[in-house]
Steps between C-alpha positions, in 0.01 A plus 500: 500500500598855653180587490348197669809583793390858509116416568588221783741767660231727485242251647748421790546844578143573542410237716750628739480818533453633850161624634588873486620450121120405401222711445405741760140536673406872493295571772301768588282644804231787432242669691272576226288728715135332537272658214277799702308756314568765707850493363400695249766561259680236643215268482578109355315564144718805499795338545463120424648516170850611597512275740397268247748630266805510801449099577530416114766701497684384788385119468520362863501122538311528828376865674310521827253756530369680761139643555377358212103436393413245339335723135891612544650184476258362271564791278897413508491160397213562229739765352857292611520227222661198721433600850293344817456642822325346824411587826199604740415833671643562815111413681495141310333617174552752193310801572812657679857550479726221391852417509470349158796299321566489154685260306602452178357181384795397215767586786334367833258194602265609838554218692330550840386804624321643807470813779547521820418846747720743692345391811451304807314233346664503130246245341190682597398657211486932539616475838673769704634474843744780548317799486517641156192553321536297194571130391818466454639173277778345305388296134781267456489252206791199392658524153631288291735581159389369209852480380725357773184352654664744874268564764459820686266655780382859425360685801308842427354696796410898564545632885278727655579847412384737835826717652357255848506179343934470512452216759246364303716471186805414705269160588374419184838524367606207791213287401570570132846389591400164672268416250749512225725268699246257614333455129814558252741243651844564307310593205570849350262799617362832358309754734337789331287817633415785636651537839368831625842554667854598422830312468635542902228443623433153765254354209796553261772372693252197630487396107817577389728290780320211280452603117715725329311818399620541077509863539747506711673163365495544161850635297252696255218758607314733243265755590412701853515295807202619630144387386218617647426832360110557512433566162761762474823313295728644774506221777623559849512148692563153406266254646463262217742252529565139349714299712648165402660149571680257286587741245712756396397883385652598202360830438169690606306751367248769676245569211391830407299508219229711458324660158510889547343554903336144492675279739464095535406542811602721846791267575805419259562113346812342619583237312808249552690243280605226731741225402458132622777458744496121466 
């Protein structure tokens, strides 16, 4: 009979225990450095297998990468038991850089998902408006939790990286910004990537008057602060963010593994655990 008390107790308590006491989602942004032979040491087949090694190590539900070509992600989720990742290029196809998603398939349904350009003219595939010489885009993709069945948006975007582009990146920051308003509704948000620009500056503080940057938010930090470090391990600015909405960061991590001189890639991992505020 105390036993049969014990379990229905137990039962109870679980069904009502608040959002941040479940299961976190770990998520993670990375620019994985597109894979370019004259890299040389630091080429992809050089260094593909500690990045490979890094992500099974550090088991993100969902990471946003930036740069990425396609043989890279293909080579990820042929290696990653359990993952997915979608996406097109940044011109509409898959011969060039994506902002790829990946998800952990036992942790996360893919709902929807979809682009949209830093631009002008946002559903015109490739297009650029405001004088910088690349596309410029944002994959963003719906979630679902296989346990808990709770829905989430996950933006992932990379700015344009020229010292002359600041005005550029402070405006795809503000259309980033609407966007996530106008499509996520109340629901709870995750922005990941490669910002090209530092914490201060009017991209930054565009963003973060609306989502809560989990560096800065979070009670635990590990690791250096900064991230992009050009293939050296010592990094000197932090432009890889992952803002949020809707949750709560409980501790983040700037990842620095490397085997010997091999790095993952010329930018730092950050990864956050984020807790489900509601």
């Amino acid at each position: 009979m105390r036993l049969i008390v014990r379990l229905a107790l137990a039962m109870l308590l679980c069904a009502g225990a608040p959002a941040w006491a479940q299961a976190p989602l770990k998520v993670m942004s990375f620019n994985i450095r597109y894979a370019n032979d004259k890299d040389g040491v630091n080429a992809w087949d050089k260094r593909r297998d500690v990045t490979l090694a890094m992500l099974e190590k550090a088991a993100p539900d969902l990471f946003g990468t930036q740069e990425l070509l396609k043989v890279q992600g293909d080579y990820l989720v042929e290696k990653l038991k359990g993952y997915k990742w979608f996406g097109i290029d940044r011109r509409g196809g898959h011969d060039d850089e994506h902002m790829g998603i990946f998800y952990r398939t036992d942790r996360l349904k893919l709902v929807e998902s979809g682009q949209f350009w830093l631009s002008d003219t946002p559903e015109v595939v490739g297009s650029i408006t405001w004088g910088h010489p690349l596309p410029r885009m944002v994959t963003w993709g719906l979630f679902e939790t296989v346990k808990g069945k709770r829905r989430f948006y996950a933006f992932n975007t990379h700015l344009p990286y020229r010292a002359e582009d600041e005005a550029v990146r402070a405006r795809g920051a503000a259309l980033i910004a609407r966007r996530v308003e106008a499509m996520a509704g109340d629901l709870p948000v995750v922005l990941t990537g490669d910002f090209n620009t530092v914490p201060g500056s009017e991209a930054y503080r565009t963003l973060s008057a609306r989502l809560q940057d989990a560096w800065t938010s979070a009670p635990k930090r590990e690791g250096p602060e900064m991230t992009f470090h050009n293939f050296t391990g010592t990094a000197d600015k932090r432009i890889d963010w992952i803002f949020t909405r809707g949750f709560v960061a409980k501790k983040v991590r700037t990842i620095t593994d490397h085997q010997g001189a091999v790095q993952t890639s010329d930018h730092f991992p950050v990864m956050a655990e984020l807790g489900w505020v509601r």
